[in-house]
VEXSE-388659 format. One record per residue: x, y, z of N, C-alpha, C in turn; residue number from 1. Coordinates in steps of 0.1 Angstrom, whole numbers, plus 2048, in hexadecimal, padded with zeros to 3 digits. Layout:
// residues N
MIZA, n.c1, n.c2, n.c3, ca.c1, ca.c2, ca.c3, c.c1, c.c2, c.c3, num
MIZA, X, Y, Z, X, Y, Z, X, Y, Z, NUM
...
//
This chain:
// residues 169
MIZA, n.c1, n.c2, n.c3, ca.c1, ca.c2, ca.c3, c.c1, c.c2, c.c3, num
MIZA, 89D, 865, 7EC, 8A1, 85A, 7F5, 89C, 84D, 7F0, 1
MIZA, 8A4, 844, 7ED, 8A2, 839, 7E7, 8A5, 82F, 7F0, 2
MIZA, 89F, 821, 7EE, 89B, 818, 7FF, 8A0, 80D, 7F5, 3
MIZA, 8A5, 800, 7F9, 8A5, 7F4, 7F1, 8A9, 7EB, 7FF, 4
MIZA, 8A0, 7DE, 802, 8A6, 7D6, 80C, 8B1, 7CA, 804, 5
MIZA, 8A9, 7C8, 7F8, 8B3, 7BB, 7F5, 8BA, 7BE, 7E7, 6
MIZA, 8C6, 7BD, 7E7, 8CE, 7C2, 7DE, 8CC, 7B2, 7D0, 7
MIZA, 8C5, 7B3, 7C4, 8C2, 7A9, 7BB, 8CC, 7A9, 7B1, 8
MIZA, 8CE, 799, 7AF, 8D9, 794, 7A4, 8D5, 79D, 796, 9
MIZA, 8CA, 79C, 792, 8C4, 79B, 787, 8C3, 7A5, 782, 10
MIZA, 8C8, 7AB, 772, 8C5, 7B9, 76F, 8B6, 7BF, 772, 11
MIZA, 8AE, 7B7, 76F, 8A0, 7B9, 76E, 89C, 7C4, 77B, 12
MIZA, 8A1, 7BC, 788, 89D, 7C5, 791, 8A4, 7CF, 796, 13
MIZA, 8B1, 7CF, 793, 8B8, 7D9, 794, 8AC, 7EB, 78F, 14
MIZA, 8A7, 7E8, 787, 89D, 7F6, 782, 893, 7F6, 78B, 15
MIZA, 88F, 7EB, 796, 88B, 7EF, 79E, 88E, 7FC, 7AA, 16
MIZA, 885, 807, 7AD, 88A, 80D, 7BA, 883, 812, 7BF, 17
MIZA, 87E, 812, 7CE, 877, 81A, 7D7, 879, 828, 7DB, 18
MIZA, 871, 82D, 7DF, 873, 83D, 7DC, 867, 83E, 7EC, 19
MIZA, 869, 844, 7FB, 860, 847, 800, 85F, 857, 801, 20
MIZA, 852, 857, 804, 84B, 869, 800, 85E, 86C, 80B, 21
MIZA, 85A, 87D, 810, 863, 884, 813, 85C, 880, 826, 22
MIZA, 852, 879, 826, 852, 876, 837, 84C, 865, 839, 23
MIZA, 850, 862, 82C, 850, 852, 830, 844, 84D, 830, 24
MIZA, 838, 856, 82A, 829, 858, 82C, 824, 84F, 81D, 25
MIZA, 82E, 84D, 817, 82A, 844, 80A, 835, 840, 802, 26
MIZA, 837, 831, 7FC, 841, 82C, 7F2, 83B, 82E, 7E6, 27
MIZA, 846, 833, 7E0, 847, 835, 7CA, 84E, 826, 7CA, 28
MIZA, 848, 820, 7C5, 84D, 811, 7BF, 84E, 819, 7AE, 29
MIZA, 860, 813, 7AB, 862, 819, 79C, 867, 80F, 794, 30
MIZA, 868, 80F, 78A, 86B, 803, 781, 874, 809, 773, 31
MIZA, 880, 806, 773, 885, 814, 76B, 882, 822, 769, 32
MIZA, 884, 827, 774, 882, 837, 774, 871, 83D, 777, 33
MIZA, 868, 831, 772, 85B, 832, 774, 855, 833, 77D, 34
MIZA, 84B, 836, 782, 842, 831, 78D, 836, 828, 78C, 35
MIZA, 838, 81C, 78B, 830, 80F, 791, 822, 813, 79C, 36
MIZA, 82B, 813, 7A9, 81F, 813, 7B0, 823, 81F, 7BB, 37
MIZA, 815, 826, 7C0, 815, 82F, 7CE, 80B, 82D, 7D4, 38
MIZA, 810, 827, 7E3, 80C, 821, 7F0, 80B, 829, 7F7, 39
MIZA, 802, 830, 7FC, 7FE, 83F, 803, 7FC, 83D, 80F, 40
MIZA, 800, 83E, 81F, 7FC, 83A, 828, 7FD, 844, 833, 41
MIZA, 7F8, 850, 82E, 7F9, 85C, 837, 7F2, 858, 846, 42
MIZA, 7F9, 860, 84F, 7F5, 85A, 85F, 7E7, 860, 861, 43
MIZA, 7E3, 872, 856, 7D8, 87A, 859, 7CD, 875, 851, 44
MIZA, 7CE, 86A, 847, 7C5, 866, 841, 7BE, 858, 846, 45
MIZA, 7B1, 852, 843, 7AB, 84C, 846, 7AC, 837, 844, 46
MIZA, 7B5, 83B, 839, 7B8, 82E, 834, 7C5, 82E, 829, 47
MIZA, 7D0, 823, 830, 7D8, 820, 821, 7D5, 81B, 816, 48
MIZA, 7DB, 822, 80A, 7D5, 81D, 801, 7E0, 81C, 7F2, 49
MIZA, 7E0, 814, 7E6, 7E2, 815, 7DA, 7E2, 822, 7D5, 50
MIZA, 7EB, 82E, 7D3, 7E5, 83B, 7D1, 7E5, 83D, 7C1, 51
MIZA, 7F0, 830, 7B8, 7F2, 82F, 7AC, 7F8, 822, 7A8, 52
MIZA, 7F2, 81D, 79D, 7FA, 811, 798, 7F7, 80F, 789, 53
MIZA, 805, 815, 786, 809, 817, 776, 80B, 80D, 76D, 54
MIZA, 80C, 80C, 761, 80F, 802, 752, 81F, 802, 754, 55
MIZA, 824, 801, 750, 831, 7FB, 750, 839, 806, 749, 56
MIZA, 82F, 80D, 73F, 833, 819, 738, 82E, 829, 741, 57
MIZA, 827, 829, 749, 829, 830, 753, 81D, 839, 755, 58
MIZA, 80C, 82C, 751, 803, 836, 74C, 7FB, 833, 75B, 59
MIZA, 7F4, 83B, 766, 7EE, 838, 771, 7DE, 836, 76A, 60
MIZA, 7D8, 825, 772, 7D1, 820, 771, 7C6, 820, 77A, 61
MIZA, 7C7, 828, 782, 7BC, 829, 78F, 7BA, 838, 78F, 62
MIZA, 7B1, 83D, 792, 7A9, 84A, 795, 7AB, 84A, 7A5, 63
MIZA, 7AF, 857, 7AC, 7B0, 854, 7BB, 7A8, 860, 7BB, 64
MIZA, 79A, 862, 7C8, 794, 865, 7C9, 790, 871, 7C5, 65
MIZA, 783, 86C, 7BA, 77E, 878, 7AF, 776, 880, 7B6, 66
MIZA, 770, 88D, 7B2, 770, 897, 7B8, 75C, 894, 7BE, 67
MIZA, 758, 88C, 7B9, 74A, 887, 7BE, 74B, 87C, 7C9, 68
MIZA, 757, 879, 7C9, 758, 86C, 7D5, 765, 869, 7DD, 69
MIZA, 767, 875, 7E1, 777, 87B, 7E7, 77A, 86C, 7EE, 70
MIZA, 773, 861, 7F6, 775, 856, 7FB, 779, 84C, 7F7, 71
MIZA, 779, 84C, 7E6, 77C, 83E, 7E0, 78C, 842, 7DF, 72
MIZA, 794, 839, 7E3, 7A0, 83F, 7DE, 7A2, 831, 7D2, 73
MIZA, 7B1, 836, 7CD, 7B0, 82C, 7C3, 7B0, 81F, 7C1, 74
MIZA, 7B6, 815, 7C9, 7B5, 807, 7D2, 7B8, 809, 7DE, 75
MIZA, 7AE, 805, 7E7, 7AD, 806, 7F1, 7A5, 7FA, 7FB, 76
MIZA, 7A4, 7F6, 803, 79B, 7EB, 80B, 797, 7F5, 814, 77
MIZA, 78A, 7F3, 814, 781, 7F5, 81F, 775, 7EC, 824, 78
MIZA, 770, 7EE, 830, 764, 7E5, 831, 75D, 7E9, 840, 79
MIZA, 755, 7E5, 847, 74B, 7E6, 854, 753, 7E0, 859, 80
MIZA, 753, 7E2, 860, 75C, 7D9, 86C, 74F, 7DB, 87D, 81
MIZA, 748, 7CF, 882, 73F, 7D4, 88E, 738, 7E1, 88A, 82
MIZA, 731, 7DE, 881, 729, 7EC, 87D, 731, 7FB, 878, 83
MIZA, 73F, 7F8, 87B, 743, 804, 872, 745, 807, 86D, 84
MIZA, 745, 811, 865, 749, 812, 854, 75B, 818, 853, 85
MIZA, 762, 812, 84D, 76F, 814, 846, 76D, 819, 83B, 86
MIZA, 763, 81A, 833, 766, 81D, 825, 765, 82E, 825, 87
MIZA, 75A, 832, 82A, 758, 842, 82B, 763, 846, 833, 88
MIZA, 768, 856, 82C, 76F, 85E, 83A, 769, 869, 83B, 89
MIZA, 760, 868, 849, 758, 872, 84D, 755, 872, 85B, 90
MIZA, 755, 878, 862, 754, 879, 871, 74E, 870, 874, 91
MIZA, 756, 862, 87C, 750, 856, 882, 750, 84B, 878, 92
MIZA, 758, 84D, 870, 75C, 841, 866, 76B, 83C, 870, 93
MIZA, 76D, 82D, 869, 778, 828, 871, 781, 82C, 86B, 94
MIZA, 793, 82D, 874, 79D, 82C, 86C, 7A7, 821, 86D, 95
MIZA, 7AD, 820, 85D, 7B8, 81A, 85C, 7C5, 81B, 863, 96
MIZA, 7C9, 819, 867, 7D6, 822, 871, 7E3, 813, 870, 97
MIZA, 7ED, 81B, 867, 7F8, 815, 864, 801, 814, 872, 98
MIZA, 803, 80C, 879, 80C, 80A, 883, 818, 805, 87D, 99
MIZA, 81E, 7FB, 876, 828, 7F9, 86F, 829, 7F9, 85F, 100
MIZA, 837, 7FD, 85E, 835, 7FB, 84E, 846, 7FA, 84D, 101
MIZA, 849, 7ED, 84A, 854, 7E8, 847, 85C, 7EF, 837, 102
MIZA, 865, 7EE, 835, 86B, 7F6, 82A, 86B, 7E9, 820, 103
MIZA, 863, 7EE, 813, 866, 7E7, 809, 870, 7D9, 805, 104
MIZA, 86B, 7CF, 802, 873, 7C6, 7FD, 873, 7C6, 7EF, 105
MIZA, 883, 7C6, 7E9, 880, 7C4, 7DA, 88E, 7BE, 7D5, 106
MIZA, 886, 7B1, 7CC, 88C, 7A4, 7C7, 886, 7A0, 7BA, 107
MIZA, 88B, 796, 7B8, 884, 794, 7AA, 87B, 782, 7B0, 108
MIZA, 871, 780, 7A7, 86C, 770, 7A6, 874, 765, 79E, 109
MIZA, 86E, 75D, 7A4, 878, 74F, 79F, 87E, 750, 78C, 110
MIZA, 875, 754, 789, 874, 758, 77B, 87F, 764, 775, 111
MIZA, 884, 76D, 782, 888, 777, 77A, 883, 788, 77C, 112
MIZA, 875, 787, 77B, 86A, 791, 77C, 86E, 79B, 78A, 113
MIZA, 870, 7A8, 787, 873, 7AE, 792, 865, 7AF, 79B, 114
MIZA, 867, 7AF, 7A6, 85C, 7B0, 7B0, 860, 7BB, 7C1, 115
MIZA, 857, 7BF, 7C6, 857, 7C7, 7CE, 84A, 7C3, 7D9, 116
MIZA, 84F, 7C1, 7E4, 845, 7C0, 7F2, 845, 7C4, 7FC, 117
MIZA, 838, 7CD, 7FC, 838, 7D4, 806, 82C, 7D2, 815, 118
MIZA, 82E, 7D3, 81E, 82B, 7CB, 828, 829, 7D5, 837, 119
MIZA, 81E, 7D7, 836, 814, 7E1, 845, 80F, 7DB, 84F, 120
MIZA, 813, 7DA, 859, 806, 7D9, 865, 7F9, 7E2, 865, 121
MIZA, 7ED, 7E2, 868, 7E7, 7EF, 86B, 7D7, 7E6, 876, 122
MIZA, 7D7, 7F5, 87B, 7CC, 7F3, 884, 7C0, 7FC, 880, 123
MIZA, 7B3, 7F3, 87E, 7A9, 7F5, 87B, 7A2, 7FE, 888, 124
MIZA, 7A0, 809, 887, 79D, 80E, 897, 790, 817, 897, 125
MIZA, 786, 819, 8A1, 77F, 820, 8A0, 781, 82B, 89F, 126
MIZA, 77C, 839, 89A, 77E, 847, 89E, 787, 848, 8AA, 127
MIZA, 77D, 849, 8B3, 783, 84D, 8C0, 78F, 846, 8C5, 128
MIZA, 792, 83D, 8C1, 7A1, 839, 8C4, 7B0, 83B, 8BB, 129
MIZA, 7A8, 842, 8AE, 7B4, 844, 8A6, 7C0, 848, 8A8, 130
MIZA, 7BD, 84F, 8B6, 7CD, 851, 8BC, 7D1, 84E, 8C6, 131
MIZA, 7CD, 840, 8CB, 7D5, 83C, 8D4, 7E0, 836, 8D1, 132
MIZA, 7E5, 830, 8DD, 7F3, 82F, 8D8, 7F6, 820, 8D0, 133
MIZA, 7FE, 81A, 8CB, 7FB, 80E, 8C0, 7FE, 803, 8CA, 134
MIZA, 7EE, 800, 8CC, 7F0, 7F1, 8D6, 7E6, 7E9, 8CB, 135
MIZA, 7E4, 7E0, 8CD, 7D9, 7D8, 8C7, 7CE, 7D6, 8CC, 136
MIZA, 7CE, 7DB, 8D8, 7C1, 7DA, 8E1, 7BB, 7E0, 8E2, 137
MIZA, 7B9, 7EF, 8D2, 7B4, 7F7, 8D4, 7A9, 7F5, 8C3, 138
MIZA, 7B0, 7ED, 8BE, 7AF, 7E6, 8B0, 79F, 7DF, 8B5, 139
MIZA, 798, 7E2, 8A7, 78C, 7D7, 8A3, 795, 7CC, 89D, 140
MIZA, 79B, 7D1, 893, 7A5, 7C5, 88C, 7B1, 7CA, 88A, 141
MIZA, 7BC, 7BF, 88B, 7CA, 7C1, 883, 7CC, 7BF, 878, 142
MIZA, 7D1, 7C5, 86D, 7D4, 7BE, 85F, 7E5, 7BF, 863, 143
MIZA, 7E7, 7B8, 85A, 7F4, 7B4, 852, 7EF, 7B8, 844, 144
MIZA, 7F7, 7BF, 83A, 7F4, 7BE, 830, 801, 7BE, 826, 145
MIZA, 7FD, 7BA, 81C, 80E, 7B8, 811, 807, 7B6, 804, 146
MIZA, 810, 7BD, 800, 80D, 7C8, 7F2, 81A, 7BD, 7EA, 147
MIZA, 813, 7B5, 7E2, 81F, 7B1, 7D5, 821, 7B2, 7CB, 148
MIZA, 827, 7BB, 7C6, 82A, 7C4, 7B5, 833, 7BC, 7AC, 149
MIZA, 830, 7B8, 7A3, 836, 7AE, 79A, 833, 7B1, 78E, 150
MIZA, 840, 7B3, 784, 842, 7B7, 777, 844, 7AE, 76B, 151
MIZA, 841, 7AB, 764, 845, 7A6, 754, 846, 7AF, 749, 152
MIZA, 858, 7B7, 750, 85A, 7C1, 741, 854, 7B9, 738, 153
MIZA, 856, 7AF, 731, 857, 7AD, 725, 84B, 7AA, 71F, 154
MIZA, 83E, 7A6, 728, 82E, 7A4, 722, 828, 7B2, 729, 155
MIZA, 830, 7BB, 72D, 82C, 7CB, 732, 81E, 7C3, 738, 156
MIZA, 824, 7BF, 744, 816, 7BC, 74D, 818, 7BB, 75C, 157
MIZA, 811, 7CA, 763, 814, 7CA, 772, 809, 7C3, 77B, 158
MIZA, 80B, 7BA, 787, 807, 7B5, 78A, 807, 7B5, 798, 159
MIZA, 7FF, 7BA, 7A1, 7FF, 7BF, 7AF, 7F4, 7B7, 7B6, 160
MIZA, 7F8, 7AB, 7C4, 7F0, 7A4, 7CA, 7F0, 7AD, 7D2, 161
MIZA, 7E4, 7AB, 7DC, 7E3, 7B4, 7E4, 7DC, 7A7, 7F0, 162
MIZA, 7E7, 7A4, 802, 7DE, 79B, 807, 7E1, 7A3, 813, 163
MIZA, 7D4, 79C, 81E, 7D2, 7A2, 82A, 7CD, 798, 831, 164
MIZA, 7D2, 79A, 83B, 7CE, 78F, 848, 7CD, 797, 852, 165
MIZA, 7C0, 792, 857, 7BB, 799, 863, 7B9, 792, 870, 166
MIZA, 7BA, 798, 87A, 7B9, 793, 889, 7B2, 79B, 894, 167
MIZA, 7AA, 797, 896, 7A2, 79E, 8A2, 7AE, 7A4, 8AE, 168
MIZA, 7AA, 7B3, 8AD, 7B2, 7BC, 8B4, 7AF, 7B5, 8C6, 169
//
């Protein structure tokens, strides 16, 4: 199943294409047939995260959690939030909890450069609220977050901003 919001002039991005897992639980960002990047945002896991982000030629550059530190995933944000820890997942650590996640945008930059943005709500929540229902007033914080993947076939250089704005739940 292949996703595209914005249909691009440019051959360049045409080789762009999205690919989400088989429950929507994570996007394959592809770049001629490749895989670029995987955005992991499982609902049973503790935090969204970077699960892979490849060379242009298709070599994965991140380690996702090695077998001494099952918690680091490969890019990821975490942090205390009121004394709580996000970074650990272990009974009474906080979770990440994706309430939105908009379907990929993919276009090229002014330049040409294919590019891909992708764009989450999520609520920072204690344990015991992880499953309430998605209000914000159950939130320590809200993020916004957006993921921007930007390519230079030609200097083979991938380039992924990563910003987040937060707001007291």
């Amino acid at each position: 199943l292949a996703c595209s919001v914005l249909r691009p002039a440019l051959q360049a991005a045409e080789a762009f294409t999205v690919e989400p897992s088989g429950n929507a639980t994570a996007w394959t960002v592809k770049y001629a047939g490749r895989p670029i990047m995987v955005y992991a945002f499982r609902p049973d896991t503790f935090k969204p995260y970077v699960q892979q982000l490849c060379t242009i030629d298709g070599d994965n550059v991140l380690r996702d959690a090695p077998h001494d530190h099952l918690h680091h995933h490969a890019l990821m944000y975490a942090i205390s939030v009121n004394g709580l820890n996000f970074w650990e997942e272990i009974s009474g650590s906080g979770v990440e909890k994706p309430v939105r996640t908009s379907p990929p945008e993919l276009g090229t930059t002014a330049d040409g450069s294919p590019q891909a943005r992708l764009k989450q709500t999520l609520h920072w929540l204690a344990p015991q609220d992880a499953f309430l229902p998605n209000d914000p007033k159950h939130a320590l914080l809200v993020e916004q977050r957006t993921l921007t993947l930007t390519l230079d076939p030609a200097g083979k250089e991938v380039d992924l901003e990563w910003t987040s704005d937060f707001t007291v739940g």
